[in-house]
C-alpha positions as a Markdown table, in Angstrom:
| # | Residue | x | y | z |
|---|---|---|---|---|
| 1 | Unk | 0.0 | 0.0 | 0.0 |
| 2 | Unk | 1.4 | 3.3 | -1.0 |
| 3 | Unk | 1.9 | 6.1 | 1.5 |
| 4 | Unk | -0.4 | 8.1 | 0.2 |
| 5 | Unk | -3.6 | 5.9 | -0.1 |
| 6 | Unk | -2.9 | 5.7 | 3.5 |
| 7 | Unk | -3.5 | 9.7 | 4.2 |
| 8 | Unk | -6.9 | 10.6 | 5.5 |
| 9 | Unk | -6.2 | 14.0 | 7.4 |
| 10 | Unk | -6.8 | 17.3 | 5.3 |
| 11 | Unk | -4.3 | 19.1 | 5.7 |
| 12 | Unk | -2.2 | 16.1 | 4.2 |
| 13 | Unk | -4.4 | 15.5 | 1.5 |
| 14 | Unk | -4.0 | 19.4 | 0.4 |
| 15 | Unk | -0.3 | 19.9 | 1.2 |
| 16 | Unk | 0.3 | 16.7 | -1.2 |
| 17 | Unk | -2.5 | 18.8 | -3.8 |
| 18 | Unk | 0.1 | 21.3 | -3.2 |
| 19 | Unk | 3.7 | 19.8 | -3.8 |
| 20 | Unk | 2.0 | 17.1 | -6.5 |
| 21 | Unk | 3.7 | 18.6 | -9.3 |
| 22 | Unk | 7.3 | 18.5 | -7.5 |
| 23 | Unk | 10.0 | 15.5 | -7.5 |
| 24 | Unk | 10.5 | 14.8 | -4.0 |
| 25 | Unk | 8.6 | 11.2 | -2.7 |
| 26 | Unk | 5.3 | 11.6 | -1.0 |
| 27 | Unk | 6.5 | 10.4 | 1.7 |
| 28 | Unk | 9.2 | 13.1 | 2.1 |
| 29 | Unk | 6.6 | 15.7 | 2.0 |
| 30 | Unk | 4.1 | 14.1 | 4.2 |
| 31 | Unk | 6.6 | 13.9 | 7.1 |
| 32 | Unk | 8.0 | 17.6 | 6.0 |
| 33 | Unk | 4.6 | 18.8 | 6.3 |
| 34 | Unk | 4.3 | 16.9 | 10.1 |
| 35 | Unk | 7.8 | 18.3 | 11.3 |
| 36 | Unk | 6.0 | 22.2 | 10.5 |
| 37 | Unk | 2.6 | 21.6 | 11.9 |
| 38 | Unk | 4.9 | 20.1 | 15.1 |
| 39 | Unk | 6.9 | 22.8 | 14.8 |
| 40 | Unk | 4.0 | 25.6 | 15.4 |
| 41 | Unk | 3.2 | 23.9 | 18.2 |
| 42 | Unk | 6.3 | 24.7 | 19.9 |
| 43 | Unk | 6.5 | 24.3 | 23.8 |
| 44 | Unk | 2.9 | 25.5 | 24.5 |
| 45 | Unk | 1.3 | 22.5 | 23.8 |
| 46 | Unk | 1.8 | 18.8 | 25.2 |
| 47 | Unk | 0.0 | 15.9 | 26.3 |
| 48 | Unk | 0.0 | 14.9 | 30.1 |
| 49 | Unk | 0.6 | 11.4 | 31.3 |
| 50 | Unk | 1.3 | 9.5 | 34.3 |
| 51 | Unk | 4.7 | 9.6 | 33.8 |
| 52 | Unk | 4.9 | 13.1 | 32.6 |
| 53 | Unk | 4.4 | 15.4 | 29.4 |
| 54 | Unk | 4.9 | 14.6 | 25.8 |
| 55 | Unk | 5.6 | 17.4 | 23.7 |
| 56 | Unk | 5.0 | 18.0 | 20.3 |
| 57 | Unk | 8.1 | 18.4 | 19.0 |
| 58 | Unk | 10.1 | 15.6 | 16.4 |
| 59 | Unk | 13.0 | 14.5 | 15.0 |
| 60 | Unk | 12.8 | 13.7 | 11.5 |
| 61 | Unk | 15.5 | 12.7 | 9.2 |
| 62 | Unk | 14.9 | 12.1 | 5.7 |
| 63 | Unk | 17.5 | 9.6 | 4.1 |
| 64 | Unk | 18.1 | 8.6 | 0.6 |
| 65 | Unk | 20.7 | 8.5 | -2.1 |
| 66 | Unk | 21.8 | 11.7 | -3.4 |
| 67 | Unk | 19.2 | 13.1 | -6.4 |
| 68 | Unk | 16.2 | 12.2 | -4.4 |
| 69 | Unk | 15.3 | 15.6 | -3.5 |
| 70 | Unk | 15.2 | 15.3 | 0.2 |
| 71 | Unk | 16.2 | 18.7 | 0.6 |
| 72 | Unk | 13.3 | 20.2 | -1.2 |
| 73 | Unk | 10.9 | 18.7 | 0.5 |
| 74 | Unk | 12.0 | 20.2 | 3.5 |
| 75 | Unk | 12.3 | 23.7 | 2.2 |
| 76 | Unk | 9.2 | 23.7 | 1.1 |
| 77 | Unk | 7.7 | 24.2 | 5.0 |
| 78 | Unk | 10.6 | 26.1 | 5.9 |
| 79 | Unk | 10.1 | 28.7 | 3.5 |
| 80 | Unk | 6.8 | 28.9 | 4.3 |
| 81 | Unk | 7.4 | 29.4 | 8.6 |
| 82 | Unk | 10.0 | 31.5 | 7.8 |
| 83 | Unk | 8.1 | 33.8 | 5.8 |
| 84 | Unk | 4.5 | 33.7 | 7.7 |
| 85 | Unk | 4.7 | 32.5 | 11.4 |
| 86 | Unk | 7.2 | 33.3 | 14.1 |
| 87 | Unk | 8.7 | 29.6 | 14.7 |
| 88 | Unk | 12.5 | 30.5 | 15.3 |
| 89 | Unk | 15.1 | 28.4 | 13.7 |
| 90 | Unk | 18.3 | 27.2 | 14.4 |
| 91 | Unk | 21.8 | 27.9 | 13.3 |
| 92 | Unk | 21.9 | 26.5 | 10.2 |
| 93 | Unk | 25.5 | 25.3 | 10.9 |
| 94 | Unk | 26.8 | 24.8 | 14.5 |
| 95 | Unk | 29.9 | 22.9 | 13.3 |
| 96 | Unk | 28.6 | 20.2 | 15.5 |
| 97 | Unk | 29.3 | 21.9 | 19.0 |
| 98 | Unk | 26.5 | 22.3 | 20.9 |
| 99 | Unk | 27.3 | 26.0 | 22.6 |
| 100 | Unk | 26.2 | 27.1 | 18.9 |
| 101 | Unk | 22.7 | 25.5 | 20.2 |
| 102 | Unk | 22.5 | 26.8 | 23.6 |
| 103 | Unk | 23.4 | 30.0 | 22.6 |
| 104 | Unk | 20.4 | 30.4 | 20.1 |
| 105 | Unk | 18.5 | 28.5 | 22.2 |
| 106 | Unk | 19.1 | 31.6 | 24.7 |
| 107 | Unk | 18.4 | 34.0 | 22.3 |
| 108 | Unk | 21.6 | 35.5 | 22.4 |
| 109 | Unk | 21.8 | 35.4 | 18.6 |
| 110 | Unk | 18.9 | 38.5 | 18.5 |
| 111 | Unk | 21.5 | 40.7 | 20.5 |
| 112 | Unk | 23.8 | 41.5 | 17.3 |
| 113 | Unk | 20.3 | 44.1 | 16.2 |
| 114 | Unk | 20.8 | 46.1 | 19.3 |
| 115 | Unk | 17.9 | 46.9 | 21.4 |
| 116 | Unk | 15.2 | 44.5 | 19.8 |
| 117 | Unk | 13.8 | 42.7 | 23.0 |
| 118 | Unk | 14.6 | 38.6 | 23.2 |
| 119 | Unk | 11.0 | 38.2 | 23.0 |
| 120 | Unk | 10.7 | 39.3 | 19.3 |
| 121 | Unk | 12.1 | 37.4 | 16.4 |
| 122 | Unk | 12.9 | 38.4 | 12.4 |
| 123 | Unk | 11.3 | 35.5 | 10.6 |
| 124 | Unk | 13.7 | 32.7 | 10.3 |
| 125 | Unk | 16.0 | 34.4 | 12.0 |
| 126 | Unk | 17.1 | 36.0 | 9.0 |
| 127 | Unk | 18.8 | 39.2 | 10.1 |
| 128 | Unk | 19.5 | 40.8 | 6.1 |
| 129 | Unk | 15.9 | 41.7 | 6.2 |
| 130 | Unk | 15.3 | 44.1 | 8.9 |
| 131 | Unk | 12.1 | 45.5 | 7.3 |
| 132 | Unk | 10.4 | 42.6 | 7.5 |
| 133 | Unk | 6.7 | 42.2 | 9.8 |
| 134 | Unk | 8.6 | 40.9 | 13.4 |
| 135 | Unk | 6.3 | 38.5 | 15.3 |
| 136 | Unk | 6.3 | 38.2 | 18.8 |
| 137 | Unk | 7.2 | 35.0 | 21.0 |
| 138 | Unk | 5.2 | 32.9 | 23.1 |
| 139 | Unk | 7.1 | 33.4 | 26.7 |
| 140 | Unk | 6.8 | 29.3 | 26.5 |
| 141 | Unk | 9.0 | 29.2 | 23.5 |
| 142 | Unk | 11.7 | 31.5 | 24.4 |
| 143 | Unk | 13.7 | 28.9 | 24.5 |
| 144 | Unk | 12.1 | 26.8 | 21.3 |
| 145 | Unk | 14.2 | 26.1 | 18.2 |
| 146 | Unk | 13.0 | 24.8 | 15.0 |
| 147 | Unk | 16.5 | 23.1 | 13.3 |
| 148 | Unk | 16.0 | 22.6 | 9.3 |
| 149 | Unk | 19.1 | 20.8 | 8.1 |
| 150 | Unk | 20.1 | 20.2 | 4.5 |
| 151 | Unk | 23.7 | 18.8 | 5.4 |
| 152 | Unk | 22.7 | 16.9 | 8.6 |
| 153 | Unk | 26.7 | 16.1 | 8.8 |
| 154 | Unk | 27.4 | 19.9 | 8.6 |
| 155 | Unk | 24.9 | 20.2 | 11.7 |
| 156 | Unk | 25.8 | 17.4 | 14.0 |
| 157 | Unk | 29.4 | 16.7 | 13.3 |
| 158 | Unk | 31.4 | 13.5 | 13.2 |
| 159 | Unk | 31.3 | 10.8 | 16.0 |
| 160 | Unk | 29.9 | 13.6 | 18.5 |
| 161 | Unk | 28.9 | 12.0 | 21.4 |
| 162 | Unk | 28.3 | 15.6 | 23.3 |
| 163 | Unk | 26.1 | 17.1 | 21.1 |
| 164 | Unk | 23.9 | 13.8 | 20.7 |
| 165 | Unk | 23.7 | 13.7 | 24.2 |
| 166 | Unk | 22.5 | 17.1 | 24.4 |
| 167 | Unk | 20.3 | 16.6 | 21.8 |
| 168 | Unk | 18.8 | 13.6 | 23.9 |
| 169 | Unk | 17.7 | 16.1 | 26.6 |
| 170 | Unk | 16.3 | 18.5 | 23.8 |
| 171 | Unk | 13.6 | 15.9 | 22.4 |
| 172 | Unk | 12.5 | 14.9 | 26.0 |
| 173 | Unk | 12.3 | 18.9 | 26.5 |
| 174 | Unk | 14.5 | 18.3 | 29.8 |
| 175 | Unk | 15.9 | 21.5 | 31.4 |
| 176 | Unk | 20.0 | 21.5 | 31.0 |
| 177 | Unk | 23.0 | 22.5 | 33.0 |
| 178 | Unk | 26.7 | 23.8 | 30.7 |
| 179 | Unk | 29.6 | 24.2 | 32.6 |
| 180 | Unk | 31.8 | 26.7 | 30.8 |
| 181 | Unk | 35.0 | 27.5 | 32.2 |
| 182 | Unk | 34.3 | 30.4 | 34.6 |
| 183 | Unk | 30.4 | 30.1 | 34.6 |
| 184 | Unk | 27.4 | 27.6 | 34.5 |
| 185 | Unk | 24.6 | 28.1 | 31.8 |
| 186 | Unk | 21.2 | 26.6 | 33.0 |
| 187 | Unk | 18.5 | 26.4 | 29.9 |
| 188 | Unk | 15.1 | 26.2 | 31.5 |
| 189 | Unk | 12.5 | 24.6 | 29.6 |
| 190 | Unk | 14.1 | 24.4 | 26.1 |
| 191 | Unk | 12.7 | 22.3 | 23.6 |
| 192 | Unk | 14.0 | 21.5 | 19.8 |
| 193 | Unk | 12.6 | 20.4 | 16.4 |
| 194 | Unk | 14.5 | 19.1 | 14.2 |
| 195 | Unk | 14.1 | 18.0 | 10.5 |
| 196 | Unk | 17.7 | 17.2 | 8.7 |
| 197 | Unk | 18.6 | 15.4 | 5.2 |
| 198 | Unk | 21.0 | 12.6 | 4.9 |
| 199 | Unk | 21.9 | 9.2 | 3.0 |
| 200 | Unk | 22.4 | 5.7 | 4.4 |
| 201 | Unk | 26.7 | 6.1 | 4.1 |
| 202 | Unk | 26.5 | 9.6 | 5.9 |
| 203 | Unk | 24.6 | 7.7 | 8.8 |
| 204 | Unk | 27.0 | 5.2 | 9.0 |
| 205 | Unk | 29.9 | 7.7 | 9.2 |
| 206 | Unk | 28.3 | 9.9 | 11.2 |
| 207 | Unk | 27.3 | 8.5 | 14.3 |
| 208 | Unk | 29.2 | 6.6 | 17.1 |
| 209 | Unk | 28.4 | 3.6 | 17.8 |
| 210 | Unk | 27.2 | 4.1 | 21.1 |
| 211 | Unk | 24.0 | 6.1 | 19.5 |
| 212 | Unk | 22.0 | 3.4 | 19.4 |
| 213 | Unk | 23.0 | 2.4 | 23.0 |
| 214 | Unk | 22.0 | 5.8 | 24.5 |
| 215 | Unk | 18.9 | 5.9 | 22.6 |
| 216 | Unk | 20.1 | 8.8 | 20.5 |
| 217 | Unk | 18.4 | 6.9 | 17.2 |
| 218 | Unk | 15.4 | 5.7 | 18.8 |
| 219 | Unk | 14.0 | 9.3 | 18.9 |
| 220 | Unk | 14.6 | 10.1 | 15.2 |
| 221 | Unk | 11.8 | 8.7 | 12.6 |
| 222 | Unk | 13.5 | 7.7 | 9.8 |
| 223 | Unk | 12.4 | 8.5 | 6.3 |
| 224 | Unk | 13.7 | 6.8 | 3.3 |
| 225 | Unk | 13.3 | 6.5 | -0.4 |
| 226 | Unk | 15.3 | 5.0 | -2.6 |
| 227 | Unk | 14.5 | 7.4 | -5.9 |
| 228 | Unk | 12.5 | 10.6 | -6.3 |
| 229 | Unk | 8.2 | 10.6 | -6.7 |
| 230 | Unk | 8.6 | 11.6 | -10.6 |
| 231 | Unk | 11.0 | 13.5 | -12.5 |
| 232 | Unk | 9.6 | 16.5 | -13.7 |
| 233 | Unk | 11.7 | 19.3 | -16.1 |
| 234 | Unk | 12.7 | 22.2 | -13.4 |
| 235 | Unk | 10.6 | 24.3 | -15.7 |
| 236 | Unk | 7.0 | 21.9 | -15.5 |
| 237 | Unk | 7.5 | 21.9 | -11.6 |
| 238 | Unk | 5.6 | 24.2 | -9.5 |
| 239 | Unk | 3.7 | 24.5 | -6.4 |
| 240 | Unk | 0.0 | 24.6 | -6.9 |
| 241 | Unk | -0.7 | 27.6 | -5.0 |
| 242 | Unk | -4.8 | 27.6 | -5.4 |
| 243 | Unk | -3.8 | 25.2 | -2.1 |
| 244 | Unk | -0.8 | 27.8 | -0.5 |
| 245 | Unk | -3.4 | 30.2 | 1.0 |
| 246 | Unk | -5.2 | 27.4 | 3.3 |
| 247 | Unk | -1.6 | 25.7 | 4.2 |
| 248 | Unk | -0.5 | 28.6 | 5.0 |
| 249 | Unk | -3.7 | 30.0 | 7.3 |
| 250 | Unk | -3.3 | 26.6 | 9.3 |
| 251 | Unk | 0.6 | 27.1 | 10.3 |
| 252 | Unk | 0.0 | 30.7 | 11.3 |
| 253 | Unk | -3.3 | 29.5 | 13.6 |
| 254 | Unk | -0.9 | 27.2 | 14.9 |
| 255 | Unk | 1.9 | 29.0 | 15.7 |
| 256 | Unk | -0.2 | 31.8 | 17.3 |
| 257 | Unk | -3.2 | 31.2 | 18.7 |
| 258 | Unk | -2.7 | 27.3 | 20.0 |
| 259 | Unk | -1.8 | 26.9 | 24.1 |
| 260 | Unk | -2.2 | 24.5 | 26.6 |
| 261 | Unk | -2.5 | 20.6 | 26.7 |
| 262 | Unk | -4.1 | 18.2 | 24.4 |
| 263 | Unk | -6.8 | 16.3 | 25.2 |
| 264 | Unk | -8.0 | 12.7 | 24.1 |
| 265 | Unk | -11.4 | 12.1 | 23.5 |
| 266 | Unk | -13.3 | 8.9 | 25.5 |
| 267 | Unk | -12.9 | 7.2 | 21.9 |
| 268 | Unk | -8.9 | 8.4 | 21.5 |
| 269 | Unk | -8.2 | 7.7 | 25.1 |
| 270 | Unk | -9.4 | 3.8 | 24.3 |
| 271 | Unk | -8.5 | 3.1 | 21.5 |
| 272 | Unk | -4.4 | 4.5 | 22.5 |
| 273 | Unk | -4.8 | 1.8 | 25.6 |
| 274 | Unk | -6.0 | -0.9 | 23.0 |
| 275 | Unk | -3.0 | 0.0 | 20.7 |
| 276 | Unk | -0.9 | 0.5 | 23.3 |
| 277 | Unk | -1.1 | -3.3 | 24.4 |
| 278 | Unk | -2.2 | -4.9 | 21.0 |
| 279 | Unk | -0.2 | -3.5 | 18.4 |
| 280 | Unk | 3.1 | -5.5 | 18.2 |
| 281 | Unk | 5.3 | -4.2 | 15.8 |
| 282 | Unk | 8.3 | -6.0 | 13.8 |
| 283 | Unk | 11.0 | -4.8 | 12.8 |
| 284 | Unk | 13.5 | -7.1 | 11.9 |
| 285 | Unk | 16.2 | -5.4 | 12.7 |
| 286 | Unk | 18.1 | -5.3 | 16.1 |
| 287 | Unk | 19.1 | -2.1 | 15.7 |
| 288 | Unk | 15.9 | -0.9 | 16.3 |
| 289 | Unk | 15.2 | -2.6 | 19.6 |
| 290 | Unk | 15.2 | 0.9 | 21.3 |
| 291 | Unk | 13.3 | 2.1 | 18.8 |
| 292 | Unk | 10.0 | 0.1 | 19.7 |
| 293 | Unk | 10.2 | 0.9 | 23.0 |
| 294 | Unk | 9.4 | 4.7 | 21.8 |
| 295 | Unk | 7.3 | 4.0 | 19.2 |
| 296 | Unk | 4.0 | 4.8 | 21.6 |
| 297 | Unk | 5.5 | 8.3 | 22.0 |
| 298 | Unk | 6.4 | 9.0 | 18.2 |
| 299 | Unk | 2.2 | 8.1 | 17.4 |
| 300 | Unk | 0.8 | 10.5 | 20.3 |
| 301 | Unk | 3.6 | 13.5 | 19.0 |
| 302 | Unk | 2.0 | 12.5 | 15.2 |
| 303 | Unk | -1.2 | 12.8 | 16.5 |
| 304 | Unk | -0.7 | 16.2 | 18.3 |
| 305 | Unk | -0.1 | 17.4 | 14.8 |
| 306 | Unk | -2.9 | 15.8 | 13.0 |
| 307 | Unk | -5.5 | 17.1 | 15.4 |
| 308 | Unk | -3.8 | 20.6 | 15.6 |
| 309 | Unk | -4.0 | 20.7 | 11.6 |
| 310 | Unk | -7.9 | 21.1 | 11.8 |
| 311 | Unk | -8.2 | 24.7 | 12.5 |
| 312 | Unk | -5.9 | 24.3 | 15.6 |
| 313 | Unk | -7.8 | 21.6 | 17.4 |
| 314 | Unk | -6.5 | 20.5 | 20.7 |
| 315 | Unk | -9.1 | 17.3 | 21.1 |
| 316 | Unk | -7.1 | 14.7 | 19.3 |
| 317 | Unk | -9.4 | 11.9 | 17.8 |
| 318 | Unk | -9.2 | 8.1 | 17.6 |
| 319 | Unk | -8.6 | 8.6 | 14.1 |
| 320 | Unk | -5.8 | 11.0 | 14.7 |
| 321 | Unk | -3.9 | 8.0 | 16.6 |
| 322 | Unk | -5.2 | 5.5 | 14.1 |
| 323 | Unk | -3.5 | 8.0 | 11.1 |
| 324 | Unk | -0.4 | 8.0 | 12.9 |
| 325 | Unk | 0.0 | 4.5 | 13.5 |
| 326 | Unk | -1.0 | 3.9 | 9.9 |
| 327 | Unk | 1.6 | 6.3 | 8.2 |
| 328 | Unk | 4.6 | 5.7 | 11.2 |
| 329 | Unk | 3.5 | 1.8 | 10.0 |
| 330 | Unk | 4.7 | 2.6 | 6.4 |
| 331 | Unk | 7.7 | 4.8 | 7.1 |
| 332 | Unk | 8.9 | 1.7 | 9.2 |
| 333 | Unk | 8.8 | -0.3 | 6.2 |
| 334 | Unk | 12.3 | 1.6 | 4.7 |
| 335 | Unk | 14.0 | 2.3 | 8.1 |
| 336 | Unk | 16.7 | -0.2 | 8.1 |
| 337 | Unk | 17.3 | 0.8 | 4.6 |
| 338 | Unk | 17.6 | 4.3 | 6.0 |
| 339 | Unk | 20.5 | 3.0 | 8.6 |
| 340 | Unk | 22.4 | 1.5 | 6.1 |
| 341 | Unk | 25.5 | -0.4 | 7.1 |
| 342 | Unk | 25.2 | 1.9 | 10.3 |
| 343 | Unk | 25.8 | -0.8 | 13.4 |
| 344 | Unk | 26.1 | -3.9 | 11.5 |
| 345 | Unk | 28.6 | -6.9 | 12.1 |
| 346 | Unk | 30.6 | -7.7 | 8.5 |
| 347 | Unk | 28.5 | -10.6 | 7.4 |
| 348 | Unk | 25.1 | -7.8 | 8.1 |
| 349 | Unk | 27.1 | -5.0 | 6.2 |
| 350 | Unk | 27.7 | -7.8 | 3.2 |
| 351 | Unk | 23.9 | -8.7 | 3.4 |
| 352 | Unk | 23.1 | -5.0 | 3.5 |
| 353 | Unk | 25.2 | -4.4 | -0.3 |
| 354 | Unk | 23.5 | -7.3 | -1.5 |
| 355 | Unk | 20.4 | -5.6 | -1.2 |
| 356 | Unk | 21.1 | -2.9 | -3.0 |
| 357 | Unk | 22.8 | -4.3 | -5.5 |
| 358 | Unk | 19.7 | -6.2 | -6.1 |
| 359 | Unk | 17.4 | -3.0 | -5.6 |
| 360 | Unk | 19.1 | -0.7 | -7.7 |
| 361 | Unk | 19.7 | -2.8 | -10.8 |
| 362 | Unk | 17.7 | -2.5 | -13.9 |
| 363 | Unk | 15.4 | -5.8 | -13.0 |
| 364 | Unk | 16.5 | -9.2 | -12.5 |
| 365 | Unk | 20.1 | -10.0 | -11.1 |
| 366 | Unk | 20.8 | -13.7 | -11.9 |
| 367 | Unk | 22.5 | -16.0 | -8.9 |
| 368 | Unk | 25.9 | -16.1 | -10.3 |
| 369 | Unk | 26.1 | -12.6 | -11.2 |
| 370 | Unk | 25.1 | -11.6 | -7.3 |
| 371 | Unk | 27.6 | -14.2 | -6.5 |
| 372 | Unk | 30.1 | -12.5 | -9.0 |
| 373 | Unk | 29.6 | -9.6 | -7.0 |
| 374 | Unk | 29.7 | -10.4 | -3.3 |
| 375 | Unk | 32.3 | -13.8 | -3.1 |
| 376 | Unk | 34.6 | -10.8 | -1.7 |
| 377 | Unk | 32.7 | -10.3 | 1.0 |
| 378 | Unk | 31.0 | -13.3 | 2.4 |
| 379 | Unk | 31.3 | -17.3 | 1.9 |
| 380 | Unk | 29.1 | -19.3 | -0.5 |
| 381 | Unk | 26.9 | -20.5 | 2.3 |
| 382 | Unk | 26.3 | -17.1 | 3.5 |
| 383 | Unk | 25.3 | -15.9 | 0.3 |
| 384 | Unk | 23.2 | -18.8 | -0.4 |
| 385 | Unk | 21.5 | -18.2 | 3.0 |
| 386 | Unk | 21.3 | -14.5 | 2.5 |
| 387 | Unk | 19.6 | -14.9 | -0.5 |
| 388 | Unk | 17.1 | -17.2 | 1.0 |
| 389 | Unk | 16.3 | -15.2 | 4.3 |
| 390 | Unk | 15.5 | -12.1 | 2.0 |
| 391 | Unk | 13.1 | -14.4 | 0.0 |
| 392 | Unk | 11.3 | -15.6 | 3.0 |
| 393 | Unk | 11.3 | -11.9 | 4.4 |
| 394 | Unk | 9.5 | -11.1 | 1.1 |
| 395 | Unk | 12.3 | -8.5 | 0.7 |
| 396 | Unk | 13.3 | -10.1 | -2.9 |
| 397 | Unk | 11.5 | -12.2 | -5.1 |
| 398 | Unk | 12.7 | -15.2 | -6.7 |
| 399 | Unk | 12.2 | -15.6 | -10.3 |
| 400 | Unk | 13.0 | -18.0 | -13.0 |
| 401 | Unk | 14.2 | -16.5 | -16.7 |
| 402 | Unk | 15.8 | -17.6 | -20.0 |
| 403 | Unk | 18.9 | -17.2 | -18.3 |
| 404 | Unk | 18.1 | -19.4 | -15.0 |
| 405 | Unk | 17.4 | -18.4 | -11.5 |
| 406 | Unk | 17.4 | -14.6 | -10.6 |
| 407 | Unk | 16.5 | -12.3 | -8.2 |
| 408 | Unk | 14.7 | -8.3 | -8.0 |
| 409 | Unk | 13.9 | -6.5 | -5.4 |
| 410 | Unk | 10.2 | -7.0 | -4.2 |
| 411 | Unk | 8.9 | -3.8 | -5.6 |
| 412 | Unk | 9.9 | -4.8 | -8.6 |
| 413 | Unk | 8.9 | -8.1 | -8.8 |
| 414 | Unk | 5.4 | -7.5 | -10.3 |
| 415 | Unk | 6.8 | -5.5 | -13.2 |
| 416 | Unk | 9.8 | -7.8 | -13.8 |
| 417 | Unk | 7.0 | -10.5 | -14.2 |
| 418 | Unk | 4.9 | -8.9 | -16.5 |
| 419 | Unk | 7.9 | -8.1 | -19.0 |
| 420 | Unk | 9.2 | -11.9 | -18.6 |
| 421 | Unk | 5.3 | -13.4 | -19.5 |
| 422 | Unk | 5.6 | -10.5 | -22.2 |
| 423 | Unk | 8.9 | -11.8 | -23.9 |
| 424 | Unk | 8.2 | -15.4 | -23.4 |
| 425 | Unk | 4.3 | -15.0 | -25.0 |
């Protein structure tokens, strides 16, 4: 089932009406369009629990191969808060130290325009456009950051263990203590979004090991496509803008007119306990053990959003959970394609480039062409096994041509079939 057969909010359904005739995947610009509505909500809304408050706020990191026009996607809403609400965004580079956070995160960065108070902000913080309509801040949000970045590696760094741990305490929204040499920096009630573009290799490189052992990458939802939605000549694409009006009517009722907690309807508030102990999700990949364990929180932060889209809504539906467990579902499908070789032993990182290989070929791949390919980097039985544990996962199909025994990748495999029964009719 595609992603978007799976979309029955709205807002959704116009903002994909709105980017239709654009490159990026759909599901790029669905989980663009959730990071801004989560965005607008800032720190003034959040859901209370036993155990304490959600917030709204999400990490989103949208993976691919270069050329698949992740970075669109997310300037898309960027351009759009920047220009009409008064959601404040992060350095756009912070050379992967974290004092570049804290200190715009303090609102230290509004001091360089003299006597403008720390409560107002230029719109996406840009400060070469001084004439521009300044919005003022929610007190709750003074110390709220909305991070958009294109070159995720430019904005966290290289094995940086101290500014993933500190952006650890910024998705749980915890307050956080900086010893500098001859003072200490407190950050009372700071909270970050965050929406960056990568590839599967830059993850890999990227991050410690350790990341998945502190929990770093069970906070981030992980958004991957392999190739673009369409291609389109840069002169046919466009943004239909009969929808741009609307879109942009919800962020601004979002960003300035929303406060307080969520509530759950009697429906919403059963349905989250059935799902809560029911749903069992599988994700065949150990590296997403942590992962799981968060999963609960990623839906209710998704459904924050959804029920926030209508009109600024704070009663969030059981449809609102059910949406968000339906399209978290799908993005789960591609995460461990997202990670890549990221924390794998050497037989997994072997398994992982036979994979692609199969995925990005032209259609089938026989045996001893895969075998051709990979006896550098694994045994025969390994290979054998590998291809047969990716058959049963129904990650590859197994098909038979003029040429023997050969494999494609699954979303392939009906196509691949109907050109084989072609040639051989």
């Amino acid at each position: 089932m595609s992603i978007d057969s799976l979309v029955k909010n709205q807002f959704l359904l116009d903002y994909l009406q709105y980017t239709e005739h654009t490159e990026p995947p759909k599901i790029m610009h669905i989980w663009a369009a959730i990071s801004g509505l989560s965005a607008c909500l800032g720190r003034r809304c959040w859901i209370e629990t036993g155990i304490g408050c959600i917030y709204p706020n999400m990490f989103i990191l949208l993976v691919g191969p270069p050329g698949t026009r992740k970075t669109t996607s997310m300037n898309n809403v960027k351009h759009l808060l920047q220009r009409n609400t008064n959601v404040r965004f992060a350095p756009k580079d912070t050379a992967g130290q974290r004092q570049g956070l804290i200190t715009a995160m303090q609102g230290e960065t509004q001091l360089d325009l003299g006597d403008i108070n720390l409560d107002t902000l230029l719109i996406g913080n840009e400060f070469d456009a001084l004439d521009q309509v300044q919005f003022t801040v929610n007190h709750a949000d003074r110390h709220t950051l909305y991070a958009c970045a294109a070159e995720f590696r430019s904005f966290l760094g290289q094995n940086n263990l101290d500014l993933t741990g500190f952006l650890l305490e910024m998705w749980d929204g915890e307050s956080y203590d900086y010893q500098l040499k001859t003072t200490k920096v407190t950050l009372d009630d700071p909270l970050l979004s965050l929406i960056g573009c990568t590839t599967p290799t830059e993850i890999s490189s990227l991050l410690p090991a350790e990341a998945t052992g502190q929990g770093f990458m069970s906070r981030f939802v992980l958004v991957h496509s392999a190739e673009k939605y369409k291609k389109i000549p840069p002169s046919k694409a466009y943004l239909d803008k009969r929808f741009e009006g609307q879109i942009i009517n919800t962020f601004q009722c979002i960003a300035t007119k929303m406060n307080g907690p969520f509530k759950l309807s009697a429906a919403a508030a059963e349905f989250e306990d059935h799902l809560y102990m029911t749903k069992h999700v599988q994700i065949n990949d150990t590296r997403f053990m942590y992962y799981l364990e968060r999963r609960h929180t990623h839906i209710m932060k998704i459904a924050c959003a959804l029920a926030a889209s209508r009109a600024g809504e704070q009663i969030i539906e059981a449809d609102d959970i059910a949406a968000a467990d339906a399209i978290l579902s799908e993005t789960e499908k591609g995460m461990p394609d997202a990670l890549g070789e990221f924390g794998l032993s050497p037989l997994a990182l072997a398994k992982q480039r036979l994979a692609e290989f199969i995925q990005h070929a032209k259609g089938p791949v026989t045996s001893q062409i895969l075998w051709m390919v990979m006896r550098g980097d694994m045994k025969l039985v390994d290979f054998k096994n590998s291809l047969s544990e990716m058959v049963n996962a129904g990650k590859i199909a197994r098909i038979d041509t003029s040429s023997g025994q050969a494999f494609v990748y699954n979303d392939d495999a009906g196509g691949a079939l109907k050109a084989l029964m072609g040639e051989e009719g």
